[in-house]
C-alpha positions in Angstrom: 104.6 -13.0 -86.4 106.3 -9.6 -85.9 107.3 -8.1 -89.1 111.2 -7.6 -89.4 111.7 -3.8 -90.1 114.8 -2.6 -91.9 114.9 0.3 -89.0 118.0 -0.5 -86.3 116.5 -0.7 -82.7 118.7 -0.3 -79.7 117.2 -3.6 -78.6 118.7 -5.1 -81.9 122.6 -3.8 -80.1 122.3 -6.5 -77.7 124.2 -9.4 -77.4 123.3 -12.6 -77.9 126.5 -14.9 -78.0 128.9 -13.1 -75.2 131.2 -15.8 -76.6 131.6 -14.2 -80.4 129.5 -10.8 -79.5 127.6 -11.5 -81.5 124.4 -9.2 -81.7 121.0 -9.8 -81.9 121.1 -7.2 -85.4 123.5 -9.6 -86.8 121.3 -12.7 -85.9 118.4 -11.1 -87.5 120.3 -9.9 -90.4 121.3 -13.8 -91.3 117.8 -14.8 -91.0 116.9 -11.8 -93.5 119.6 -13.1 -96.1 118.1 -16.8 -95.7 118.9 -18.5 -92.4 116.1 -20.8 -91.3 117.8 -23.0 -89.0 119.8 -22.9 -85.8 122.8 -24.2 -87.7 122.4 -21.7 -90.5 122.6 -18.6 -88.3 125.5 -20.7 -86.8 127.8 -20.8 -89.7 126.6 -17.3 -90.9 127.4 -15.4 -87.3 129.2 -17.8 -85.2 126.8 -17.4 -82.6 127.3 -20.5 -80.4 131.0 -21.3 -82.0 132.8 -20.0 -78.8 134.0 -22.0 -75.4 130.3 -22.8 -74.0 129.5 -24.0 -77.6 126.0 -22.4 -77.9 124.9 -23.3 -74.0 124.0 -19.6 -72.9 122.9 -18.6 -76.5 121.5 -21.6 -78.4 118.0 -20.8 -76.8 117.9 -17.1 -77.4 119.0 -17.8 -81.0 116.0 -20.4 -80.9 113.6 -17.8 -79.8 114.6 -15.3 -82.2 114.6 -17.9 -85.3 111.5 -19.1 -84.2 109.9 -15.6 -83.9 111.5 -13.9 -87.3 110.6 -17.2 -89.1 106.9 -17.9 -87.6 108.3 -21.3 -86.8 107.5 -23.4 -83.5 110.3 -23.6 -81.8 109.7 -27.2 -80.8 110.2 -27.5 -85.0 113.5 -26.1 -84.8 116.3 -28.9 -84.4 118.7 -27.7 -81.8 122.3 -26.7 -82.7 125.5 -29.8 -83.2 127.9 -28.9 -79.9 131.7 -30.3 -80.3 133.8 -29.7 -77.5 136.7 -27.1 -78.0 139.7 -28.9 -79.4 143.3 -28.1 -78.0 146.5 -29.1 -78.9 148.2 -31.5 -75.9 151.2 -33.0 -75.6 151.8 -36.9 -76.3 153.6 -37.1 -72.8 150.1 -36.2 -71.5 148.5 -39.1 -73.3 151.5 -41.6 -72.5 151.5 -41.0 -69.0 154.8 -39.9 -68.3 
């Protein structure tokens, strides 16, 4: 297991969730205040909240998770996905 460090790395500026931007510092900033699970560092960053609903960041997230927390990642129960909701019209649904 790599040690988390309190010292900022330019590697810890890059982006994991283009969706929310969110940043691999904020990822391993929720797993220092607690996170131990995908959905954890979910609801603390939003990471994997956005349209693709975690499909180009859930594994990053994974390996990062897995990495910070000296987990296996085969251990680590991937994140819930729920397709975007958007308001539609009843005509659409009626057929008209």
């Amino acid at each position: 297991m790599v040690p988390m460090s309190e010292k900022t790395d330019k590697k810890d500026d890059l982006i994991i969730c283009r969706c929310e931007e969110v940043t691999k510092k904020e990822i391993l900033e929720a797993i220092r205040d607690g996170a131990r699970s995908i959905s954890a560092v979910k609801k603390r960053t939003r990471a994997g909240m956005g349209l693709c609903q975690g499909k180009t960041c859930c594994d990053l997230v994974r390996h990062i998770l897995a990495q910070e927390t000296d987990q296996k990642i085969e251990h680590l129960p991937p994140s819930t996905y729920r397709p975007p909701i958007r308001p539609i019209k009843g005509s659409v649904l009626s057929g008209s």
